[in-house]
N, C-alpha and C positions, 0 to 999 in steps of 0.2 A: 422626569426625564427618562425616558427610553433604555435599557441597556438592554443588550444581545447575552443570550446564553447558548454555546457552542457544547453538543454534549456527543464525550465518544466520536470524534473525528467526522461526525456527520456533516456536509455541508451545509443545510439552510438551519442558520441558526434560531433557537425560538427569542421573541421579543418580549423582555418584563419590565413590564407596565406598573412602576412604584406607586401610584396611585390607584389599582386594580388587585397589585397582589397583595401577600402578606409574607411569605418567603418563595426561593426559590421553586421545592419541592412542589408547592401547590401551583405555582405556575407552568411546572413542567406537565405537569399530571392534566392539567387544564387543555394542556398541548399536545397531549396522546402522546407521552413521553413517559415511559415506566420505569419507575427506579423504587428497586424496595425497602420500604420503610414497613416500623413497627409505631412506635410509640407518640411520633409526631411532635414530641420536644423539646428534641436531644439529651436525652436521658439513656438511651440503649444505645445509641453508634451505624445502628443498622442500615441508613441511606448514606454513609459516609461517601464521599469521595474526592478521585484529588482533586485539587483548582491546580491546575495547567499556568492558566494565566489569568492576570486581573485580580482584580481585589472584592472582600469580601464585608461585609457589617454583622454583628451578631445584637440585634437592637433592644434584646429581654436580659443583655449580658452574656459571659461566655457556656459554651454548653457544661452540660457537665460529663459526658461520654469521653473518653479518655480519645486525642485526635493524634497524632504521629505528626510530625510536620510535615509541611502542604495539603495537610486533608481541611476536606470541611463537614459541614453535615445540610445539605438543602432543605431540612425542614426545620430552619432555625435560622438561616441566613439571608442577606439579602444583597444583591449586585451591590456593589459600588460606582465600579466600570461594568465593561462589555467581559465576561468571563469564561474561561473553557475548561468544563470540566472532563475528566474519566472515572466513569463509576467502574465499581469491582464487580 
């Protein structure tokens, strides 16, 4: 199934394709959507951001980057629903 990723107030959200991708983070980057990552997962923190709305899955278990609540990390997670994030 389909879910929408809303990133940074942008209007046309990008579409992640659960069967295409493997987390967020590569789906975005696939979408000429830059968000900066190091380590690719979740071990550093460094793509964190918030989830605005919607929900998230962590499918390898939880990260191990220390996350503040409402953050997440894109290159570890994967839509549930339709989701909007803000990166830092």
């Amino acid at each position: 199934m389909a879910h929408l990723i809303y990133v940074d107030e942008v209007l046309k959200p990008v579409p992640y394709e659960e069967s295409d991708e493997h987390n967020v983070l590569s789906c975005l980057e696939k979408k000429g959507v830059e968000l900066h990552s190091h380590c690719r997962s979740g071990f550093c923190g460094t793509c964190r951001a918030m989830l605005l709305r919607g929900q998230v899955k962590y499918p390898a278990g939880p990260p191990l980057a220390y996350l503040r609540e409402g953050e997440i990390l894109p290159c570890c997670c994967e839509p549930v629903t339709d989701i909007e994030i803000k990166t830092y």
